[in-house]
VEXMI-292072 format. One record per residue: chain; residue in three letters; x, z, y negated of N, C-alpha, C, CB in turn. Coordinates in steps of 0.2 Angstrom, whole numbers, plus 5000, padded with zeros to 4 digits. Glycine has a CB too. Example, Ala and Ser with C-alpha at 12.3 -4.5 7.8 and 13.67 -1.06 7.14 Angstrom:
BEGIN
NODE mol type neast  nup nnorth caeast caup canorth ceast  cup cnorth cbeast cbup cbnorth
NODE   A  ALA  5066 5039   5028   5062 5039    5022  5066 5039   5016   5057 5045    5022
NODE   A  SER  5064 5035   5011   5068 5036    5005  5064 5039   5000   5070 5029    5003
//
This chain:
BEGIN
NODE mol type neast  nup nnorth caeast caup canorth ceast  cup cnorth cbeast cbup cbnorth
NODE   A  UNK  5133 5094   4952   5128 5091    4947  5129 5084   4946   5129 5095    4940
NODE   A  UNK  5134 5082   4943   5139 5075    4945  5136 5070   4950   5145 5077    4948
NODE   A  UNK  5137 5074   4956   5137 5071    4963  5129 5069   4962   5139 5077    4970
NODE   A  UNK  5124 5075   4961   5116 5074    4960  5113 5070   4956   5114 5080    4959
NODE   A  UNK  5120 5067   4950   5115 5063    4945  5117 5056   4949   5117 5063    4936
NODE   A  UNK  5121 5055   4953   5123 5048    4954  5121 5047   4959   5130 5045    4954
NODE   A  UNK  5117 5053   4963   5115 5053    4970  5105 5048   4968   5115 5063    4973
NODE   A  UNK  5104 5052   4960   5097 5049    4958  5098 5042   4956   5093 5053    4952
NODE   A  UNK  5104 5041   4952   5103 5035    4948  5104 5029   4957   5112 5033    4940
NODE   A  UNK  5106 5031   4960   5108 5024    4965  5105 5025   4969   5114 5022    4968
NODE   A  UNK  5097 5031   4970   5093 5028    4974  5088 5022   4973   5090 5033    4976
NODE   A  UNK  5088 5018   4978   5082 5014    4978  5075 5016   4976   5081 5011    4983
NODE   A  UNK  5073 5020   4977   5066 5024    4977  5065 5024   4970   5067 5032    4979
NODE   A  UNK  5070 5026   4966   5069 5028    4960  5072 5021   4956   5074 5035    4958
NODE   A  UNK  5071 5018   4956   5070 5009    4951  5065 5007   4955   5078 5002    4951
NODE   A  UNK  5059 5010   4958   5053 5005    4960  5048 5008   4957   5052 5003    4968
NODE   A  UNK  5043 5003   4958   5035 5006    4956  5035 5008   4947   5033 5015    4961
NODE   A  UNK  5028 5012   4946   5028 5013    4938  5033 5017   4935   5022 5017    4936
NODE   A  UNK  5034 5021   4937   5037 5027    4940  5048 5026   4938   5034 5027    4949
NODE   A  UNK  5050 5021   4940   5056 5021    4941  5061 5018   4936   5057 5016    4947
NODE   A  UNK  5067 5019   4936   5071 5017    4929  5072 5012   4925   5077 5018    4929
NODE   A  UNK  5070 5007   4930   5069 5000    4922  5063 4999   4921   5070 4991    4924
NODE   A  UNK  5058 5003   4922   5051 5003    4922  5051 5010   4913   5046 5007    4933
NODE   A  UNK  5055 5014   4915   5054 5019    4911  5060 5017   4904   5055 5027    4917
NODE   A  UNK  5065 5013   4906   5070 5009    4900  5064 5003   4896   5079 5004    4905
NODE   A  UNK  5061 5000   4900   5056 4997    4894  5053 4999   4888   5051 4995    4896
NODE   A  UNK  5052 5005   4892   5047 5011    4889  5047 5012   4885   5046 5017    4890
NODE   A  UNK  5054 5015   4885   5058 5018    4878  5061 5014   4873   5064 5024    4881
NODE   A  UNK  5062 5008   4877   5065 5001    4871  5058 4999   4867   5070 4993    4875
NODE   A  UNK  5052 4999   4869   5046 4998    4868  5046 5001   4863   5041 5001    4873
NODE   A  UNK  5045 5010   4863   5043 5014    4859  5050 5013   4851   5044 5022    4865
NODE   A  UNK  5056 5012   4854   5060 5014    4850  5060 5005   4843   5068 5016    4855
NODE   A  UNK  5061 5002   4848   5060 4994    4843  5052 4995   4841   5060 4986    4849
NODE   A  UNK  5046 4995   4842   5040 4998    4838  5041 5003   4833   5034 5000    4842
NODE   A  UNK  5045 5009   4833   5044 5013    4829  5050 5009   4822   5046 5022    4833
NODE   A  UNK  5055 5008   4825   5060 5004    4819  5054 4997   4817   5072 5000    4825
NODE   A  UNK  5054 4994   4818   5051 4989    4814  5045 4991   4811   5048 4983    4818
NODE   A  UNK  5042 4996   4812   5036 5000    4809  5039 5003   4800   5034 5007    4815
NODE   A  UNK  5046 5007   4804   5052 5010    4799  5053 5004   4793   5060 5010    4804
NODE   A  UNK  5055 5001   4796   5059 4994    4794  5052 4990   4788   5061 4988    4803
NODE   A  UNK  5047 4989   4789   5042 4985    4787  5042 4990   4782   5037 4983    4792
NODE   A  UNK  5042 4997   4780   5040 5003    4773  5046 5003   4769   5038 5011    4775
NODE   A  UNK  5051 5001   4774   5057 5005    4770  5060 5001   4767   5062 5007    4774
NODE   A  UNK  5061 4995   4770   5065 4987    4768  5063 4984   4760   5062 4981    4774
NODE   A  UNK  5055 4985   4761   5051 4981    4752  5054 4987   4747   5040 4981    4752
NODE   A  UNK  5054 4994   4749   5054 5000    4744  5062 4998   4742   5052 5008    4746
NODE   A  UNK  5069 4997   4748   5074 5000    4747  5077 4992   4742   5077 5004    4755
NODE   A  UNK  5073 4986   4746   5075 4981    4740  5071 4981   4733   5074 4973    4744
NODE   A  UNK  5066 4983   4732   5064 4986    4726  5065 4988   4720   5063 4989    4727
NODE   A  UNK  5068 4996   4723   5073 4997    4718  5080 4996   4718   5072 5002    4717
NODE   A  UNK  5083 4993   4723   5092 4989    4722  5089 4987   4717   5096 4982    4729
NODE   A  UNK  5085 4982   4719   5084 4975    4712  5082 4977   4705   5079 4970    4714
NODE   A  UNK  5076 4982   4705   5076 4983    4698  5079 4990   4695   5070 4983    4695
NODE   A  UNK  5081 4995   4699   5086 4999    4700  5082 5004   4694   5096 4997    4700
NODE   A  UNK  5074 5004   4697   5069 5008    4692  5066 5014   4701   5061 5001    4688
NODE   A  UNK  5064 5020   4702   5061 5022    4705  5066 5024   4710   5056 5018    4705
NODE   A  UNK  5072 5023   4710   5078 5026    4715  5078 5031   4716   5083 5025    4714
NODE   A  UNK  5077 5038   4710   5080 5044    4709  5073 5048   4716   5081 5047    4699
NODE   A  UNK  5068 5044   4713   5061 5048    4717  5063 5045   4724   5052 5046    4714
NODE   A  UNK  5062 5038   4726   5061 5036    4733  5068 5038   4737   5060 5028    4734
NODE   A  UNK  5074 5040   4735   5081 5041    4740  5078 5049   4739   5090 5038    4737
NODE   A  UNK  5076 5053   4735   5074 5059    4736  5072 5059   4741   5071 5062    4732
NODE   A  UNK  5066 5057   4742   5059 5059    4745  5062 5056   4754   5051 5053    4740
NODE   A  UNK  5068 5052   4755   5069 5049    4760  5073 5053   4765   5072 5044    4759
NODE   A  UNK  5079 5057   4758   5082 5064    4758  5080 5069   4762   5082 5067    4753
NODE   A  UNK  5073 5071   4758   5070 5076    4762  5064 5073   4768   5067 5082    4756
NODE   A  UNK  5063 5069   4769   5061 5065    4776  5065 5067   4782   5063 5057    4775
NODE   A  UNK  5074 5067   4781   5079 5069    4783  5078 5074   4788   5082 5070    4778
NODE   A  UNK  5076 5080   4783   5075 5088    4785  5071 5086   4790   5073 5093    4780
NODE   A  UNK  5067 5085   4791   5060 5085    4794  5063 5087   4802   5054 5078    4792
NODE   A  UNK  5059 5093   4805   5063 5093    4812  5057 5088   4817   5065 5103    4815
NODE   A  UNK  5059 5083   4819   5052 5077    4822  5049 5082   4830   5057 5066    4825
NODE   A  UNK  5051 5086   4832   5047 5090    4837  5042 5094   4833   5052 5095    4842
NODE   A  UNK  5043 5095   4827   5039 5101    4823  5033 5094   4819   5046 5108    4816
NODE   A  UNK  5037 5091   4817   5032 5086    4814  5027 5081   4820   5038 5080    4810
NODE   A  UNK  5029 5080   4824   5026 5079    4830  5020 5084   4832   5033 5079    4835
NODE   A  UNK  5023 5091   4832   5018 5097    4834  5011 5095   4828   5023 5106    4831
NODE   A  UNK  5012 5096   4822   5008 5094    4818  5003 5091   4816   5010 5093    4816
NODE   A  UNK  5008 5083   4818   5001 5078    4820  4996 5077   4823   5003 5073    4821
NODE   A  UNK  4999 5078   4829   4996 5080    4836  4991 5087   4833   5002 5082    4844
NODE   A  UNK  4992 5092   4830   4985 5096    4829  4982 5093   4825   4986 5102    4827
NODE   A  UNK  4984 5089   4818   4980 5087    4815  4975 5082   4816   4982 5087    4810
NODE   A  UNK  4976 5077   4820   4974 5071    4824  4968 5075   4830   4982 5066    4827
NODE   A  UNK  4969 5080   4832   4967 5082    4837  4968 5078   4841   4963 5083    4837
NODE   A  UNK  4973 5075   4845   4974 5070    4850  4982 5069   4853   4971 5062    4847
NODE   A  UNK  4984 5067   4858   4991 5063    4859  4990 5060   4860   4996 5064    4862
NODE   A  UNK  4996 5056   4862   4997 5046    4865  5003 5042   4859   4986 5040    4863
NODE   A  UNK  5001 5038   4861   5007 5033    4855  5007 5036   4848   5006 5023    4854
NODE   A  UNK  5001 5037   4845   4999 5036    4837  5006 5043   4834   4988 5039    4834
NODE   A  UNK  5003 5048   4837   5007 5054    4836  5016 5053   4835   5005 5059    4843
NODE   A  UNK  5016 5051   4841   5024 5049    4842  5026 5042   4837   5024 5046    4852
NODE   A  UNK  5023 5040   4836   5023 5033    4832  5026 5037   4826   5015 5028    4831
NODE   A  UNK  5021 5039   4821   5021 5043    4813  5028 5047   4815   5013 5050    4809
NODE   A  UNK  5030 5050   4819   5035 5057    4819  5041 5052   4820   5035 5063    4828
NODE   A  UNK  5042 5045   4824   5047 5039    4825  5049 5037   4818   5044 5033    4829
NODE   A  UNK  5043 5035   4815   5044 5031    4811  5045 5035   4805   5040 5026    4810
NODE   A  UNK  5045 5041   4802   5047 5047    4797  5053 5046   4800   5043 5055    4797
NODE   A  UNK  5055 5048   4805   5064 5048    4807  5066 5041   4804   5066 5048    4817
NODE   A  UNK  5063 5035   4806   5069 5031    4805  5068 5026   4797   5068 5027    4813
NODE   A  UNK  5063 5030   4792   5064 5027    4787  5068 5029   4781   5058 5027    4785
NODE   A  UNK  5073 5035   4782   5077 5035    4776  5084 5033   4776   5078 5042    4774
NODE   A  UNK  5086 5031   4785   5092 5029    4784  5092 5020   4780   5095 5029    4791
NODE   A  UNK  5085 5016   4785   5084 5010    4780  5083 5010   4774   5081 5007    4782
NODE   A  UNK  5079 5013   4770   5078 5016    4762  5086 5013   4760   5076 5028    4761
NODE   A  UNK  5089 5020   4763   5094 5020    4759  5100 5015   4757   5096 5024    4761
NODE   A  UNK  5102 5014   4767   5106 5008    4766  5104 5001   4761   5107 5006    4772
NODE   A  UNK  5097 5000   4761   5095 4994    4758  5097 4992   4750   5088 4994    4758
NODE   A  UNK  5093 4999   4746   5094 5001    4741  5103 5002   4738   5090 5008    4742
NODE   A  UNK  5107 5004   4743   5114 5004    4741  5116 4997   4741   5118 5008    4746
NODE   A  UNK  5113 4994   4745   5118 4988    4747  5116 4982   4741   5117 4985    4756
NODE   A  UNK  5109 4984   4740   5108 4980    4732  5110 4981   4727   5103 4981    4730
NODE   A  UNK  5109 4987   4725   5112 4992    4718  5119 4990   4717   5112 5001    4719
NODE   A  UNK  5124 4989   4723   5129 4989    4721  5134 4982   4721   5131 4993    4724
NODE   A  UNK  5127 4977   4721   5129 4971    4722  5137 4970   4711   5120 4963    4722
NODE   A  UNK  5140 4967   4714   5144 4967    4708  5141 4963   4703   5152 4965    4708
NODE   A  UNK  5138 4967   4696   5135 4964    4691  5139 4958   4689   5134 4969    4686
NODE   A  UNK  5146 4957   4687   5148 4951    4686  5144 4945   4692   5157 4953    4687
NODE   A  UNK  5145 4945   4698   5141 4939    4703  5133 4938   4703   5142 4942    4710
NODE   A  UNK  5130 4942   4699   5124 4942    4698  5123 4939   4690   5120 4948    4700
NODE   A  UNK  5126 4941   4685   5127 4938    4679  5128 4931   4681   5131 4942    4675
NODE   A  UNK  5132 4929   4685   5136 4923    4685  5130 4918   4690   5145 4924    4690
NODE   A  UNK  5125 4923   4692   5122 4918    4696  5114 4915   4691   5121 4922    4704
NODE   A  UNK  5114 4922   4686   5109 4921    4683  5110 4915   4676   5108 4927    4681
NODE   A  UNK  5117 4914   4675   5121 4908    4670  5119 4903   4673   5129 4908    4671
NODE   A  UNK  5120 4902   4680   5118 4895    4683  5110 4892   4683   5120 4896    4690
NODE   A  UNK  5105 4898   4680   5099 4897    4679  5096 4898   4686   5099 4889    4676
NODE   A  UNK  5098 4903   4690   5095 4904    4694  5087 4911   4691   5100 4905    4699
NODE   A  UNK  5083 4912   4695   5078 4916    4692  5080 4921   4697   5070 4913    4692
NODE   A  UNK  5075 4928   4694   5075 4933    4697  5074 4933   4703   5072 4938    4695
NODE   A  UNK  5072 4930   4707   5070 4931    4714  5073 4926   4718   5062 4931    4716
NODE   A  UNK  5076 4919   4715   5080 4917    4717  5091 4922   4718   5079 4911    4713
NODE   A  UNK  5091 4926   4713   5097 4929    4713  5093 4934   4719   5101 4933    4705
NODE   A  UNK  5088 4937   4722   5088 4941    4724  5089 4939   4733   5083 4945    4722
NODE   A  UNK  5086 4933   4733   5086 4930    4740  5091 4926   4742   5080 4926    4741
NODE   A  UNK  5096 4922   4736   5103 4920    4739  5107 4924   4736   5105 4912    4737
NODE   A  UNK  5108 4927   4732   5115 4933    4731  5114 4938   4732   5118 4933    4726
NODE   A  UNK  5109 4941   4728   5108 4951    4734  5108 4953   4741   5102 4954    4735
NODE   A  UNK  5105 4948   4742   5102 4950    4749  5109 4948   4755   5093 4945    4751
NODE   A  UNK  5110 4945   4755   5114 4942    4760  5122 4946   4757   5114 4932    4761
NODE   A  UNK  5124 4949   4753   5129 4951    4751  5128 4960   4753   5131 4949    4742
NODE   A  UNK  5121 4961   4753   5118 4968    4754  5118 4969   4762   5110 4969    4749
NODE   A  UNK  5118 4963   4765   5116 4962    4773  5121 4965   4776   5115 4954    4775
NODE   A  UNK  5127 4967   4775   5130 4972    4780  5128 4981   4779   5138 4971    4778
NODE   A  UNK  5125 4981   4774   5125 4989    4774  5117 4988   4776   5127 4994    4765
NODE   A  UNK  5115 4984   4777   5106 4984    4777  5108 4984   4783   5100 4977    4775
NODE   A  UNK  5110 4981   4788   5113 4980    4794  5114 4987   4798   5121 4976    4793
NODE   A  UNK  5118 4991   4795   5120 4998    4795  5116 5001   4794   5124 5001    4793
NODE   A  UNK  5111 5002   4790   5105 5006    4790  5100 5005   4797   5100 5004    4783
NODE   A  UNK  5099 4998   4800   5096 4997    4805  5099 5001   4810   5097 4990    4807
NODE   A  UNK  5107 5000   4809   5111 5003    4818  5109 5010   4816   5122 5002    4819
NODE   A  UNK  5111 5014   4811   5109 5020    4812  5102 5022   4812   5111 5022    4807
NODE   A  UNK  5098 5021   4809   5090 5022    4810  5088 5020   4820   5086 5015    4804
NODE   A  UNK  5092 5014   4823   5090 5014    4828  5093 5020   4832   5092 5008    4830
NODE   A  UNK  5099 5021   4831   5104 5025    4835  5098 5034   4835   5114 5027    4830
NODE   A  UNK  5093 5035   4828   5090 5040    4827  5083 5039   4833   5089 5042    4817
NODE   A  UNK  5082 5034   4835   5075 5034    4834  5075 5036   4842   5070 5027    4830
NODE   A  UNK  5084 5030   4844   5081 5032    4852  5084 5038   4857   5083 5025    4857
NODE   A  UNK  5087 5039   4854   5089 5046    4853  5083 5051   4854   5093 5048    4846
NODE   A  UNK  5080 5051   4849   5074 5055    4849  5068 5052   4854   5072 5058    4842
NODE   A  UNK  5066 5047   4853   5061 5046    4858  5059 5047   4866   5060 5040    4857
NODE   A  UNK  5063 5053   4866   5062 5058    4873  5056 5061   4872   5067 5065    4875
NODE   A  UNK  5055 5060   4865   5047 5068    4863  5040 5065   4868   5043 5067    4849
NODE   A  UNK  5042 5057   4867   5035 5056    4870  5031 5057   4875   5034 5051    4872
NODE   A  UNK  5040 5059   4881   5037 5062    4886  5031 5069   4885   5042 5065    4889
NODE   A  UNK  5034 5073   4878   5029 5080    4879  5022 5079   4876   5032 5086    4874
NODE   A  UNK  5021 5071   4875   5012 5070    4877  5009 5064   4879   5008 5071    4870
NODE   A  UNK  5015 5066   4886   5011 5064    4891  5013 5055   4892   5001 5066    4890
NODE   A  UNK  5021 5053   4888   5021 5046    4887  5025 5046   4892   5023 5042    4880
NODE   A  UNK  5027 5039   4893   5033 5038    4897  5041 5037   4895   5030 5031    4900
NODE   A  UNK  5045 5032   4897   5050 5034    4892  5057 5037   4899   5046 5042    4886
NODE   A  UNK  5060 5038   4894   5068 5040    4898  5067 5048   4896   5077 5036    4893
NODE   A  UNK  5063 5050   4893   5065 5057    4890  5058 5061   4895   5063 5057    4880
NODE   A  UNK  5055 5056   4902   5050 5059    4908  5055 5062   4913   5044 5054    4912
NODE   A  UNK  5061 5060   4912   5067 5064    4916  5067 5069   4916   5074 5062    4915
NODE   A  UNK  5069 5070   4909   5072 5075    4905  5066 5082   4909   5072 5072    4895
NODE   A  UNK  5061 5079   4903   5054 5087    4904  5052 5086   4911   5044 5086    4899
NODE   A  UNK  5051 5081   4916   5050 5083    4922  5055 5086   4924   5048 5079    4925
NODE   A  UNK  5062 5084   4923   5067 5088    4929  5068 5096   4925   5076 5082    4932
NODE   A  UNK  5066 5097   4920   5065 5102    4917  5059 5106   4919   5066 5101    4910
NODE   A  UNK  5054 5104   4921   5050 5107    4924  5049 5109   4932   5044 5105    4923
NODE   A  UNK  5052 5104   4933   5055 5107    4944  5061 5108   4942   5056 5099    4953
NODE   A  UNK  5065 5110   4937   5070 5114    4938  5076 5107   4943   5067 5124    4943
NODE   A  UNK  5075 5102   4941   5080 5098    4946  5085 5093   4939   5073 5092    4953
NODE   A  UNK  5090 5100   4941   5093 5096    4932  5098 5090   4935   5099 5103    4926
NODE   A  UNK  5098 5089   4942   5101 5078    4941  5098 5076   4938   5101 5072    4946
NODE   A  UNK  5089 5076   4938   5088 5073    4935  5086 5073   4928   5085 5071    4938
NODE   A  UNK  5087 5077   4923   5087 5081    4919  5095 5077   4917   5087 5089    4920
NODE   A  UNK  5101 5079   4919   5107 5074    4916  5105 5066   4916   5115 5076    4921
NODE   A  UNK  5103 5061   4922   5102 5057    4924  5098 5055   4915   5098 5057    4931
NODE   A  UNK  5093 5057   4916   5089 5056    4909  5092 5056   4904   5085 5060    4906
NODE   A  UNK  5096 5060   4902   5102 5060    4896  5105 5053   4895   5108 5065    4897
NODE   A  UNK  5109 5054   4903   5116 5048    4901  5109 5041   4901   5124 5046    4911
NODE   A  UNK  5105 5040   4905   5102 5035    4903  5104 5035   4896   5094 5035    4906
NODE   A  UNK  5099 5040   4890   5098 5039    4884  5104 5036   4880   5096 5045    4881
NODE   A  UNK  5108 5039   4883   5116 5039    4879  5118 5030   4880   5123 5046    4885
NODE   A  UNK  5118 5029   4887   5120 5022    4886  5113 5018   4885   5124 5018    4892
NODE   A  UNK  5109 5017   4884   5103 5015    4880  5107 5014   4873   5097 5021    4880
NODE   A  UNK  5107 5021   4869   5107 5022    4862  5115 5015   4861   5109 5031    4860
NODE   A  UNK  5120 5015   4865   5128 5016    4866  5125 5006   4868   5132 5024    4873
NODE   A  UNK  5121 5003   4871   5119 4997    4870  5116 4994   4867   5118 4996    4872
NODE   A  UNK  5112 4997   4864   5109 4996    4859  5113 4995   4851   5105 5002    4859
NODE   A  UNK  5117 4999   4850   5123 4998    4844  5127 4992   4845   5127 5004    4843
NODE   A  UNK  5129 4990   4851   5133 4985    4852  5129 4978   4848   5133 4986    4861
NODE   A  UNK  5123 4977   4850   5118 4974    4851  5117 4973   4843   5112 4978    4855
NODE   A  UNK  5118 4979   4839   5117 4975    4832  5124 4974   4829   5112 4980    4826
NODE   A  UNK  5128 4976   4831   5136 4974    4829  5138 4968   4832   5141 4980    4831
NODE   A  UNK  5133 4965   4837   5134 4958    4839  5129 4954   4833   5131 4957    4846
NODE   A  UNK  5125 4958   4832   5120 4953    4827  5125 4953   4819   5110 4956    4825
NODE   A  UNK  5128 4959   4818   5131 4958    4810  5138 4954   4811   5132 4966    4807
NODE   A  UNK  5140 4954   4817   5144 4948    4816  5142 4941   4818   5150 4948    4819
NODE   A  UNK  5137 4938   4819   5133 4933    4820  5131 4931   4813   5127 4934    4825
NODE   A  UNK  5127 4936   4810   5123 4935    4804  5127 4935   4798   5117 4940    4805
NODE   A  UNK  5132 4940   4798   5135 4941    4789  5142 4937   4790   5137 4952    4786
NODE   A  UNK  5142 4935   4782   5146 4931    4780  5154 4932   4783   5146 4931    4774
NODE   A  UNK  5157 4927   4786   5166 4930    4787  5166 4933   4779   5175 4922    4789
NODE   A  UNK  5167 4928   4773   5169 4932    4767  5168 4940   4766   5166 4928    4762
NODE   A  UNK  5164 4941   4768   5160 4948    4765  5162 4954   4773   5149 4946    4763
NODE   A  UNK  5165 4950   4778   5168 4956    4781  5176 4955   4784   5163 4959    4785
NODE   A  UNK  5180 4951   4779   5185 4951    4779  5190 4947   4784   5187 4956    4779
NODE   A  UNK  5186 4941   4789   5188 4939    4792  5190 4934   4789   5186 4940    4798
NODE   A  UNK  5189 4929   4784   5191 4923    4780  5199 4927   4778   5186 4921    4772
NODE   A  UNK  5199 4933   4774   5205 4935    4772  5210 4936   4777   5204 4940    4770
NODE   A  UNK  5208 4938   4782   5212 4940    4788  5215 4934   4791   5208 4944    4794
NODE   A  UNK  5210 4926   4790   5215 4920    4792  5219 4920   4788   5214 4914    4793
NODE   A  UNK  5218 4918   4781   5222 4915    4777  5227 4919   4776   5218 4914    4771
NODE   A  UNK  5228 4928   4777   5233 4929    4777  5240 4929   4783   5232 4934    4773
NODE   A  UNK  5237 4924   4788   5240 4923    4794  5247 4919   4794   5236 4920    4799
NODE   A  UNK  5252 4919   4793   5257 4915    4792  5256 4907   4796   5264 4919    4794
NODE   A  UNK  5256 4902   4792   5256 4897    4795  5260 4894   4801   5255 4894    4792
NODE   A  UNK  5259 4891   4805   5264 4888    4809  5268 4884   4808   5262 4886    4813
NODE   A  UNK  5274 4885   4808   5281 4878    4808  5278 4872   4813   5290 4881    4812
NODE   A  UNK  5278 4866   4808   5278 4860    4812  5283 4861   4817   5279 4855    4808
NODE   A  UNK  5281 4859   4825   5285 4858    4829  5292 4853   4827   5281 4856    4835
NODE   A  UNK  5298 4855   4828   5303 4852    4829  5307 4852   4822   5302 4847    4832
NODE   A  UNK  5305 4857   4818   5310 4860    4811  5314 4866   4813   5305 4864    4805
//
């Protein structure tokens, strides 16, 4: 089996034309980045929303909750009957149901729990409400907003194998085709693609949350300062 998946991944055959594995890795980063920003665009205004006026939380983290449950092949089944149609749209609503409660949530936490003392202190200074929310909420809330991203991404490309079952492209046409010729290299091939896909992808935003969020707020200021300093040479 082994032998058969590394026998597919390093043929030449198979990375050329429509058909081949950087042609079918677009696909699926296509699909997965359009369903999160779609995610991202509903989840992000509700979940800073209520951080900030910390009114409407008990209903929108519910309702994200049970979003949760939703099994997205069965939700997927659904649309597609009720739309009478497949293609992207179908796959799109079933992506983006997956990948709105993790952002909901992290957003909402990472607001809510800004420390009232730093927001009092920033409101002292005469800042307004939407100024404390764009220089002190938000960028103090930007590591767990961060983590809602990674996780929501890790959910979406993970699952965006479903597209194959109407008729899309994608890393998950491995999978159902070599499930239908019964040719399970390519069936594993399909997986480990997904797997390091998903597995680069996280990298990718744990590069951006140490680009983007403050040292202070994730402990690397502390970690110098508490470095013993050096002896001047020749004491």
């Amino acid at each position: 089996m082994l032998q058969g998946m590394l026998d597919f991944l390093t043929d030449p055959v198979n990375w050329s034309g429509t058909e081949g594995i950087d042609n079918r890795i677009l696909q699926h980063v296509w699909y997965t980045f359009l369903s999160l920003g779609l995610a991202a665009l509903v989840a992000f205004p509700v979940g800073v929303l209520i951080g900030h006026t910390r009114r409407g939380a008990f209903l929108a983290i519910n309702l994200g909750n049970a979003a949760r449950a939703l099994p997205t092949l069965g939700l997927l089944t659904l649309v597609v009957l009720l739309m009478g149609r497949i293609g992207l749209l179908p796959v799109l609503i079933a992506l983006v149901v997956l990948g709105i409660p993790p952002i909901l949530t992290a957003t909402y936490a990472g607001i809510a729990n800004v420390d009232p003392a730093t927001v009092d202190a920033a409101r002292g200074m005469g800042m307004t409400g939407g100024e404390i929310l764009r220089k002190v909420e938000l960028p103090i809330a930007l590591p767990l907003i961060i983590s809602g991203l990674r996780s929501a991404t890790l959910q979406i490309v993970s699952t965006a194998t479903i597209a194959a079952l109407v008729a899309l492209g994608g890393l998950g046409r491995y999978v159902v085709d070599g499930l239908s010729l019964r040719d399970f290299p390519q069936m594993l091939s399909g997986a480990v693609l997904v797997a390091l896909l998903a597995v680069g992808l996280d990298l990718l935003f744990a590069l951006l949350a140490r680009l983007t969020v403050s040292d202070g707020l994730t402990g690397r200021v502390s970690k110098a300062l508490s470095q013993p300093t050096p002896a001047p040479a020749g004491t």
